[in-house]
N, C-alpha and C positions, 0 to 999 in steps of 0.2 A: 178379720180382713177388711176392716172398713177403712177407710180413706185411700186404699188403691187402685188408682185411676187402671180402666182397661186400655189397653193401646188396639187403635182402629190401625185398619191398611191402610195406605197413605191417600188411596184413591177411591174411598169408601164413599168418599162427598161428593165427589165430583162426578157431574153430568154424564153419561153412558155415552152419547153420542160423541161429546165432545172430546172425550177419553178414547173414543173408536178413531177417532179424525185425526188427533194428534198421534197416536199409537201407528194407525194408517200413512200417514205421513213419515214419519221416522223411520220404522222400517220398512216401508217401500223404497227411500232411496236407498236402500244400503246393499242392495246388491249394483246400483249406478257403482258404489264405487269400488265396488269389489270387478264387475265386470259388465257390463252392459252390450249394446247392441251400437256396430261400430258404424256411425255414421260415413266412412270411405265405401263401403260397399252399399250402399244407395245413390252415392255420391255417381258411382260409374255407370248409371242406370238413369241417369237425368233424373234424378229425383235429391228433394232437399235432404238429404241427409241429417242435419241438425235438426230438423223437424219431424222428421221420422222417430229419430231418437227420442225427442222432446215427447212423444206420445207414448213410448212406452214408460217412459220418467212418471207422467199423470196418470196410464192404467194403474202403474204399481199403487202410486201413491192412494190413488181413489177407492182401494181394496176398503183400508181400514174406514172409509165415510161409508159406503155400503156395506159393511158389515154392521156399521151404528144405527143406519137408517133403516135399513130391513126388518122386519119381525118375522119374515119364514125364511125356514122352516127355524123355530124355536129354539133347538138345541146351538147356540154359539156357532160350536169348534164342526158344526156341519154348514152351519151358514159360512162361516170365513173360506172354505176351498171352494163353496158355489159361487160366491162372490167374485172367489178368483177367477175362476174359472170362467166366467161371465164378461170380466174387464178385461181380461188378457184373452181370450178367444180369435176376437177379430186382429190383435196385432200380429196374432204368432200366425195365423193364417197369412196374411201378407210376408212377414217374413219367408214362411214356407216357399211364398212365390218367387222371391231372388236365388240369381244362382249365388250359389258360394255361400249359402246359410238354409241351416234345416239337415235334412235327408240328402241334399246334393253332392 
């Protein structure tokens, strides 16, 4: 069997962090375009709606950079739901607090 190269994963090389960042990024928007948080209903609350939105667009995305930068707890795939669960904490409690989104 000699002269048969092994085949690596494609992402065997490349940097951990920066592999969390872009991975982080990519599917973090993809629920924006599946469905998102609709900036009309902030809109009617004197509050910037686009900006409101705009903050949940960078919790999402920010998942996968802290998930890269973090080292606890050790195990990955328990670090990426505390992560989440960290960055989106604070938005979805606001949300909670409009009417016409959440429990209301």
């Amino acid at each position: 069997m000699s002269g048969t190269a092994t085949r690596r994963p494609i992402l065997a090389n490349a940097p951990y962090l920066a592999t969390c960042v872009a991975l982080g990024l990519a599917v973090g928007w993809l629920p924006s375009l599946l469905h998102g948080p609709i900036a009309e209903k902030f809109n009617v609350l004197y509050i910037e709606g686009r900006i409101a939105v705009w903050g949940f667009h960078l919790a999402r995305c920010s998942i996968g950079f802290w998930v890269g930068a973090t080292i606890w707890p050790r195990a990955w795939y328990v670090r990426g739901p505390l992560c989440g669960l960290l960055a989106l904490l604070p938005l979805t409690v606001i949300s909670l607090a409009m009417p016409g989104c959440g429990f209301t």
